[in-house]
N, C-alpha and C positions, 0 to 999 in steps of 0.2 A: 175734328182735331184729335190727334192722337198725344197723347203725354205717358212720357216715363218717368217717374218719382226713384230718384236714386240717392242713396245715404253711404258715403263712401265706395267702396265698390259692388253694395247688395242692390238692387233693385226691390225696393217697398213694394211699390205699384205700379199699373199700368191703368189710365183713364182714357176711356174711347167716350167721346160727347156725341151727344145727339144728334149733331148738327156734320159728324166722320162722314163720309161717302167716296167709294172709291169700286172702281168697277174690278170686275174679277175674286179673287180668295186672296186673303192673307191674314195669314198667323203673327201672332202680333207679341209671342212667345218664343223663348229658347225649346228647341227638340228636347232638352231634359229636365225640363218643368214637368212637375206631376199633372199640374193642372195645363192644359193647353189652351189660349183662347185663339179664335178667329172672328175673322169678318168676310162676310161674304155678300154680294153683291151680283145679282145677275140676272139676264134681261129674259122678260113675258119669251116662256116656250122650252126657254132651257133648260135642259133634265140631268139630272144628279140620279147617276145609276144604282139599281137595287143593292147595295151592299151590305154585309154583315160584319163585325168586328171578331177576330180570330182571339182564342185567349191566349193573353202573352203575361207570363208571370212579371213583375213591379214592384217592385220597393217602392215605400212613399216613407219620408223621414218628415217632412214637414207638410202641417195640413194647407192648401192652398186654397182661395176662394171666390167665387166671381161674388160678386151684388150688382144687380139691374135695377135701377129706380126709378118703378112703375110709374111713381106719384109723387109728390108733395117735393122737398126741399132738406140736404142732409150736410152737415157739415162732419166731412173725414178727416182723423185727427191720426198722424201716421207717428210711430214711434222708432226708434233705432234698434235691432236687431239685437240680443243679449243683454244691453245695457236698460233699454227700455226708457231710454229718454227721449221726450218729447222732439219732434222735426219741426213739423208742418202739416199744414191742414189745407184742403181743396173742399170748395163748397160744390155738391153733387146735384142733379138736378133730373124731373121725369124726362125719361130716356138716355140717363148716361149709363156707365159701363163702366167698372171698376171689378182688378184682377188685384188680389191682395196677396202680394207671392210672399216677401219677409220682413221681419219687426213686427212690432207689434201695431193694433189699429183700433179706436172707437169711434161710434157715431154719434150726433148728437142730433134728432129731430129738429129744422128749425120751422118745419111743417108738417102737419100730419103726413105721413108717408108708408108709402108700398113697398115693400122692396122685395124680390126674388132673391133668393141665396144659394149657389150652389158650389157643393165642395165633396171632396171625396170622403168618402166610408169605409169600413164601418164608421159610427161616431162612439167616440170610447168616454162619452161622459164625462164630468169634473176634470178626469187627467186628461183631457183632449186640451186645456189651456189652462193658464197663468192668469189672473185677473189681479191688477196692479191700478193705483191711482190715476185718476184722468187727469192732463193739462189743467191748472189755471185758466181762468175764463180770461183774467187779464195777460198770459202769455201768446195766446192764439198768433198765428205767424200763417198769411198764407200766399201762398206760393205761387208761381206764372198759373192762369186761368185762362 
């Protein structure tokens, strides 16, 4: 299953589960996402030609970021864009997929866990974010799963 996490007209997130399969390629991203995700899919033999990536100059204004969840059990707490008010939260799980494109977003362990992170760079340190209060334990709200 594929889900899109939308807060007015931004797109917070995009959650691809463990359990997504679909044969062929598909990008699961707007062409003007800094960050692009796909899903690929495709059968014993078939070859993905030598290519190399041309440099193309890019702007990034906002940092975007995948997490893979190797292992354990995460609860993602999404917030609203500017305002920074609490949405909703999606419990994550080993092998889901989550594209964190706007608002803002914390995790919470609810098992020891893995996670892969990948986002663009350079990383500019303390000014690369905003760190603001987490949700209430007793607000938590979670959304289609």
């Amino acid at each position: 299953m594929i889900e899109k996490i939308v807060y007015k007209d931004a797109l917070l997130a995009i959650c691809v589960r463990k359990n997504f399969s679909r044969d062929g390629i598909h990008f699961l991203t707007p062409d003007a996402f800094s960050q692009q995700l796909g899903y690929m899919k495709r059968p014993r033999g078939y070859a993905i030609a030598p290519h190399d990536h041309n440099p193309v100059p890019r702007t990034i204004e906002w940092t975007q970021e995948v997490l893979l969840i190797k292992s354990g059990k995460v609860r993602l707490d999404l917030y609203a864009p500017e305002s920074r008010e609490y949405q909703e939260s999606r419990i994550l799980e080993a092998g889901d997929v989550v594209l964190l494109a706007h608002g803002g977003h914390g995790l919470v362990m609810l098992e020891e866990s893995e996670i892969i992170e990948v986002k663009q760079g350079p990383y500019a340190g303390e000014s690369d974010k905003t760190r603001f209060a987490p949700v209430d334990e007793t607000r938590i709200v979670y959304g289609k799963e």
